[in-house]
N, C-alpha and C positions, 0 to 999 in steps of 0.2 A: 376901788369900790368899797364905801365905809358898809355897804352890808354883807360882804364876802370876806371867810378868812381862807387862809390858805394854809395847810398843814404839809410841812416834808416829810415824806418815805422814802427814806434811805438805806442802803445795806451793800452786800456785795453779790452782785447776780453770777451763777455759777451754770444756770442749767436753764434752759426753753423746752417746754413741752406744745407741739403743735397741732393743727386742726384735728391731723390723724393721729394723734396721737403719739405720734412719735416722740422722743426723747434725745434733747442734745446737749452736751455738757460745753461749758464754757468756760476758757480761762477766766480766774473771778476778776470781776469788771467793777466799777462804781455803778450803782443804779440811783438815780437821784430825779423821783418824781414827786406829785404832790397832788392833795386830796382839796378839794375846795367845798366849801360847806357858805351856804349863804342863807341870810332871816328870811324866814316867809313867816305869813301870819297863820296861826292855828285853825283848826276848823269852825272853832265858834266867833273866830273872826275878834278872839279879845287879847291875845298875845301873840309874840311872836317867838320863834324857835328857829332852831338850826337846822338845817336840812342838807346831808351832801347832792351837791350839785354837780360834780365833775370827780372821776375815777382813773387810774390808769389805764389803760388798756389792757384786757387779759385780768385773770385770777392769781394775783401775789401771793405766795404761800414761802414761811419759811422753810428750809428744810426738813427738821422734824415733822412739823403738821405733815407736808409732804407724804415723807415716809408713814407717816400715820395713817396716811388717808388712801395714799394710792399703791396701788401693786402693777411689778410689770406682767407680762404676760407674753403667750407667744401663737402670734395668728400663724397659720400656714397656708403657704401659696404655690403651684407647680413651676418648678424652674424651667425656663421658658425650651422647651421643643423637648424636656426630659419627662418619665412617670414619678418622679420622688419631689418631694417634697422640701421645701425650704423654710425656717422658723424666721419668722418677723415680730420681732419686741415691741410692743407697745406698752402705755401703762393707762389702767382705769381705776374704779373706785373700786377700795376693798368692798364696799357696803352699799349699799344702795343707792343710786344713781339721784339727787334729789331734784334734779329737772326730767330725768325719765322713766323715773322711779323703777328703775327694773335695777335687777340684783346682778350681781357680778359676774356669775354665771353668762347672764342674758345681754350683760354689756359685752363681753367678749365675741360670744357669736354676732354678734348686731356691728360690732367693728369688725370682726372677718368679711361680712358679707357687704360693707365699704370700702372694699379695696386695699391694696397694700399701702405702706408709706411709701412718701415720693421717691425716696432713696432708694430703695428695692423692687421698684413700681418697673422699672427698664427691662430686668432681666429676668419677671417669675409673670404668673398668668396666673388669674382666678380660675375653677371649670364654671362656676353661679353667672348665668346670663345676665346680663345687663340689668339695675334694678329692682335684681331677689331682693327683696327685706322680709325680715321677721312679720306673720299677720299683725297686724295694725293694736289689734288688742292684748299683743303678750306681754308680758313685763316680768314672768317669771318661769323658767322653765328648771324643772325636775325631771333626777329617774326614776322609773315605777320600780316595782318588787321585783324584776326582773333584769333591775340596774342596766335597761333602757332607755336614752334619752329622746326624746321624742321633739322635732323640730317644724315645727307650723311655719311653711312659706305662702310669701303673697301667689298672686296666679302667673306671676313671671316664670314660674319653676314648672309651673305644671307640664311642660310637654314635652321635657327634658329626657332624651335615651336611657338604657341603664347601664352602657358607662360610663356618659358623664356625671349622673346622678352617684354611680358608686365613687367618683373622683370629688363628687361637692362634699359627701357623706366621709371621705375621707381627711378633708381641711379641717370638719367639726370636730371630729372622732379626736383628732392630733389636737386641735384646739384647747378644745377639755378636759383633756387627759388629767391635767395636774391639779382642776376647779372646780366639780362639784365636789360633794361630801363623801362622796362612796364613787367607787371607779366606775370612770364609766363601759358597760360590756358590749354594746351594741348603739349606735346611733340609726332612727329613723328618719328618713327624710316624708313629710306631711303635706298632700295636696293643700291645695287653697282653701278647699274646702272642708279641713278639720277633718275627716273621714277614711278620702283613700291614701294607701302608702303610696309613695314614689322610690323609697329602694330603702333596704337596712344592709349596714354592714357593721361587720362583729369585730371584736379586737384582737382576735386570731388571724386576720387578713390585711393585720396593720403593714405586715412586713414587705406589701406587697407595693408600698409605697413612702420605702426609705432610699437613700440614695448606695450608703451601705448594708448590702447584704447577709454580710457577715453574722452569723449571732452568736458564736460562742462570745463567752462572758470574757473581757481583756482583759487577762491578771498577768500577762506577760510581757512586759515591755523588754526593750532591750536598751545595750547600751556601749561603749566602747570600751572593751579592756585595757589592760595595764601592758598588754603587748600589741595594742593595735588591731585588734580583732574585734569584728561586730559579736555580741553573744547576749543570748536572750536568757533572762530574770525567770526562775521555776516559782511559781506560785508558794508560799509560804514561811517559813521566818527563816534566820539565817543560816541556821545549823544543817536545813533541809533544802536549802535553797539556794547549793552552787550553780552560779550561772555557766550556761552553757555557750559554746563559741557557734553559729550557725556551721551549715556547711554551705563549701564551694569557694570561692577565692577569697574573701571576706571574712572566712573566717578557720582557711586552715596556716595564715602567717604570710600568703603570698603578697599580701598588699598591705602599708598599713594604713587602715581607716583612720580619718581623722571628725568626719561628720559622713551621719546617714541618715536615709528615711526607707522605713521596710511601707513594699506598698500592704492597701488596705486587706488581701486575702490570705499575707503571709509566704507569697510564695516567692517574692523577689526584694531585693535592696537594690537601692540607690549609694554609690559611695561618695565622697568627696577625698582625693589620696593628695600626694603626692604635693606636700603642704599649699593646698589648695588650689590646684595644677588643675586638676583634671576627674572628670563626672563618670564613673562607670557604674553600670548597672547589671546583675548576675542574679540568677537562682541561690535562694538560700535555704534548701530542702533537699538539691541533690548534688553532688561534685561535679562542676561544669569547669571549665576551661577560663583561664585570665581571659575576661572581652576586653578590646579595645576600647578606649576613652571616645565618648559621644560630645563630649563639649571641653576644650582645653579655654584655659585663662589664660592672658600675656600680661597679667597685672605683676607688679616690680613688688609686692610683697602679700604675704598670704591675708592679710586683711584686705588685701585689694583683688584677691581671686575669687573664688568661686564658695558662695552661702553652705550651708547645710539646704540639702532638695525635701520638696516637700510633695504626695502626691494627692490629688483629686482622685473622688469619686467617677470620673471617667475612665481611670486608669493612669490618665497624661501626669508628666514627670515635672514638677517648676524646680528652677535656679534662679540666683541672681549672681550674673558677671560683675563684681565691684572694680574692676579695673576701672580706674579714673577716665583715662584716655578716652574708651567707648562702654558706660556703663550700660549692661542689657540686662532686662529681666527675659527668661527664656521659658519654652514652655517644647516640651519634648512628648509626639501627640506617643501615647500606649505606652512608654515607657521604651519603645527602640526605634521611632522615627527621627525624621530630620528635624533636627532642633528650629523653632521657629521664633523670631523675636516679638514679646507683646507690646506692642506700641502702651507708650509709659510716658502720658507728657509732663508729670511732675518728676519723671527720672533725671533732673539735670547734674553737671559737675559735679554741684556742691552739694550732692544731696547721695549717699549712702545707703544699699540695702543692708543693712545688719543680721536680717533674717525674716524669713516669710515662713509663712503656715496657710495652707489652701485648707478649706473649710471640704467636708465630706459632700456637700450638695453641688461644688465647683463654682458655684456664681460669689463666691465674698471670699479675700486675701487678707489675713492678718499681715501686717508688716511692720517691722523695728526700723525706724530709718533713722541715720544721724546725720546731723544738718547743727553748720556751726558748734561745734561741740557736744551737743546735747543730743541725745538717742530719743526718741520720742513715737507711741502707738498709735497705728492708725488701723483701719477697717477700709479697703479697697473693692469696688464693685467689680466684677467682670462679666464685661459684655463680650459676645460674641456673635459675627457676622458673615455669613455665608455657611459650607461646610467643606467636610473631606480636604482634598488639597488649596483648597482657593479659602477656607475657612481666616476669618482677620479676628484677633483675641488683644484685646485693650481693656487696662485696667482702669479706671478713673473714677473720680468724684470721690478723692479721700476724706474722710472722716475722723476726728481724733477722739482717740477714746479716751484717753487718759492724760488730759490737757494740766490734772492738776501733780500729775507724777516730773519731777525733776529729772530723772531717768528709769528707763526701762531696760531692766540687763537678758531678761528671758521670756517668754511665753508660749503659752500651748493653746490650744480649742480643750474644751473643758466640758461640750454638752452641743445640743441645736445654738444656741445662740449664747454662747459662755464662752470666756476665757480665764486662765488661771496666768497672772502675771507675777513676775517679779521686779521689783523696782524700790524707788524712792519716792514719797512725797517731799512735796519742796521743804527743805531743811531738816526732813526726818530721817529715821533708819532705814534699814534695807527689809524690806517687809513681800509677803504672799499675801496676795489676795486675788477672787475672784471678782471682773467685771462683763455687764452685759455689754454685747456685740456694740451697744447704743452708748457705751460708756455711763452708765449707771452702775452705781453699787448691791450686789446681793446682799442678803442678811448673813448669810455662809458663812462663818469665820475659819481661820487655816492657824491652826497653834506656829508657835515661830519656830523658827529653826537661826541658824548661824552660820556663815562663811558659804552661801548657797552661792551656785555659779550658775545654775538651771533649773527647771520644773518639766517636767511632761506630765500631759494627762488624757485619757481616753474619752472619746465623746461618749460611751458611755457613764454617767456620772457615778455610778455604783462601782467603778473602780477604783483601786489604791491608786491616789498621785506617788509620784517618782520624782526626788530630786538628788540633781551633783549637790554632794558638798567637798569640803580639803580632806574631809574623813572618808570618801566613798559614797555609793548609790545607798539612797535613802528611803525608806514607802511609810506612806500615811494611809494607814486604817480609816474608815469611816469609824467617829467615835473614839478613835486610840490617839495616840500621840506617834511620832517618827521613828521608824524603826530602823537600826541598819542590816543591810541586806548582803553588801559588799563590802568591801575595803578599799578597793583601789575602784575606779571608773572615772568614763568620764561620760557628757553628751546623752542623755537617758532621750527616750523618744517612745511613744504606742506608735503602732500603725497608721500611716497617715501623713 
């Protein structure tokens, strides 16, 4: 066509953001589209001009602008048949929305109340009926003197009980936490008609819908000594800060630990002994008696037995069996039931658990898996079907987070929807960095450290990370740089 040109836009496509907002990264690809621009005649009808006539599909943005323009964020939705709460990542506009023109704030809640992403859509539950949206005229909501936020819904909400209303009022309350200007201390929920309340709840009653109950502040991780003993990290620098062995079999020599996980109240560990033989589980508060092993491995070498365990906020205890022969990801309901296999259909042969991390809400599994040489992060859903004894637990629809890391040697849960990895990018050093659940990059930066073998870190994010290095267990200050703590360790771990 002599009156159409055709221009190429080219580059390398690395990341899709989708209708919901969702966020996906992608090993970088060729993108190679093109913009066509064709003469029409001006309006006075006496020249002619270039006008584009044909776009790609979606909004092309390079990186930078990207990060310029957009922030992620974290909706929250109830894990499906529990009372706590689950973060879902999406990303909107720092600034004001120039097709809805509402402020970031108000895009946030106006995306809560659309539903979760498709990815996490399976296993969590909005309480907002069908249809709540924001009234029709809002585009900016603020808190008053009172650091009240006040939320105008349509009349879909209006008839709504008060506990589901204080369960809608709790998805906002979690929402915003981190996005207005000032904290928010109370969310109210607002009839349709601008006037009556429909319920407030205050940020003293948050606790009442987390999945960990726990609230002392984590500064105590633990870790494995130099004689094979679990023993937990005392809060502050190193002179004051001999670590201690736990009590009970774990930590008075009778076994020696090689990987653990203490559960989320502190009152029990998981071991892996006996060069990755065998799963036992004990009290680590009072002197109990060697238990027998709940789950043995027949794997022919210790990379082919049994993971570091990881627990959920139910209580329930994960593994993974690497033995080649019958690989099994396991799941052990309260931490002393009969081990139950999770149907795993991407668990085949050739494919490796390296390590798993169960998220505090129990519905999302971090997991290291190697496949053909290469160790690589993913994000696993968990659905769950029936209950009690007839309950079926299957992990699926993996997700890669970090598609651009060449490997991944460690990782921990780092926050609601954060992980603190260690790895490589393709052809780089060995680096710390935090990524979102969605595989997106925070701004966070993690000073470096050298010869690391591990990271742990607390979902509370106000806690010191912990990492193994050849020199001993290490912590990072918010604001400081790495401190040593020990000399000899191995395996660091919070609760979890």
């Amino acid at each position: 066509d002599p009156q159409a040109l055709l221009y190429p836009l080219t580059g390398q496509k690395i990341a899709l953001v989708d209708e919901r907002r969702a966020y996906q990264p992608l090993a970088p690809a060729a993108y190679n589209e093109t913009i066509r621009l064709v003469q029409q005649r001006s309006a006075d009808g006496k020249e002619k001009e270039w006008r584009i006539d044909g776009l790609p599909q979606g909004l092309v943005m390079g990186q930078s602008d990207f990060q310029r323009n957009y922030r992620s964020v974290n909706k929250y939705y109830f894990a499906s048949d529990r009372n706590w709460l689950v973060a879902d990542p999406v990303y909107i506009r720092k600034r004001q929305d120039p097709v809805t023109q509402m402020d970031s704030l108000t895009q946030s809640v106006k995306a809560l109340l659309e539903g979760p992403t498709n990815w996490l859509e399976p296993v969590v539950d909005s309480r907002f009926p069908t249809g709540t949206e924001l009234r029709k005229d809002v585009t900016s909501l603020t808190t008053d003197d009172r650091n009240t936020l006040k939320i105008p819904l349509n009349e879909k909400a209006d008839n709504v009980g008060r506990d589901q209303c204080r369960k809608m009022a709790a998805q906002i309350l979690f929402t915003v936490a981190d996005l207005a200007s000032t904290k928010v201390q109370q969310v109210e929920l607002l009839h349709s008609d601008g006037r009556g309340t429909l319920c407030v709840l205050s940020e003293d009653q948050r606790s009442d819908f987390v999945a960990d109950h726990t609230t002392a502040l984590r500064e105590t991780p633990y870790f494995v000594d130099a004689e094979g003993r679990l023993a937990q990290l005392r809060p502050g620098t190193k002179e004051s800060a001999d670590p201690r062995p736990v009590y009970g079999p774990f930590g008075n020599g009778q076994l020696q630990v090689e990987k653990a996980a203490v559960s989320r109240d502190e009152q029990r560990a998981a071991a892996v002994t006996q060069n990755g033989r065998s799963l036992r589980v004990a009290s680590i508060v009072a002197d109990s008696a060697l238990p027998e092993a709940i789950i043995d491995s027949k794997g022919a070498k210790p990379e082919q037995r049994l993971s570091a365990p990881s627990w959920d906020g139910r209580e329930d205890l994960w593994v993974a069996d690497r033995n080649p022969a019958e690989p099994r990801l396991l799941v052990v309901p309260g931490g002393t039931g009969t081990p139950r296999q999770v149907t795993a259909p991407w668990l085949t042969g050739d494919v490796r658990i390296e390590e798993l991390r169960v998220s505090a809400d129990g519905v999302r599994i971090a997991l290291r898996l190697q496949r053909d040489g290469k160790t690589t992060l993913h994000i696993g859903r968990v659905e769950r079907q029936g209950s009690g004894d007839n309950q079926k637990i299957s992990v699926v629809d993996l997700q890669s987070v970090a598609p651009r890391m060449d490997s991944v040697t460690s990782m921990s849960w780092a926050g609601p929807s954060r992980l603190v990895v260690l790895g490589k990018l393709d052809g780089g050093v060995q680096q710390i960095r935090y990524l979102q659940t969605d595989g997106s990059a925070t701004a966070a930066t993690i000073p470096g450290l050298n010869q690391v073998t591990a990271v742990a870190a607390a979902n509370d994010e106000r806690v010191p990370l912990v990492a193994a290095t050849d020199d001993g267990i290490v912590r990072l200050q918010g604001g400081a740089n790495w401190q040593p703590v020990t000399d000899k360790g191995t395996a660091p771990i919070y609760p979890g």
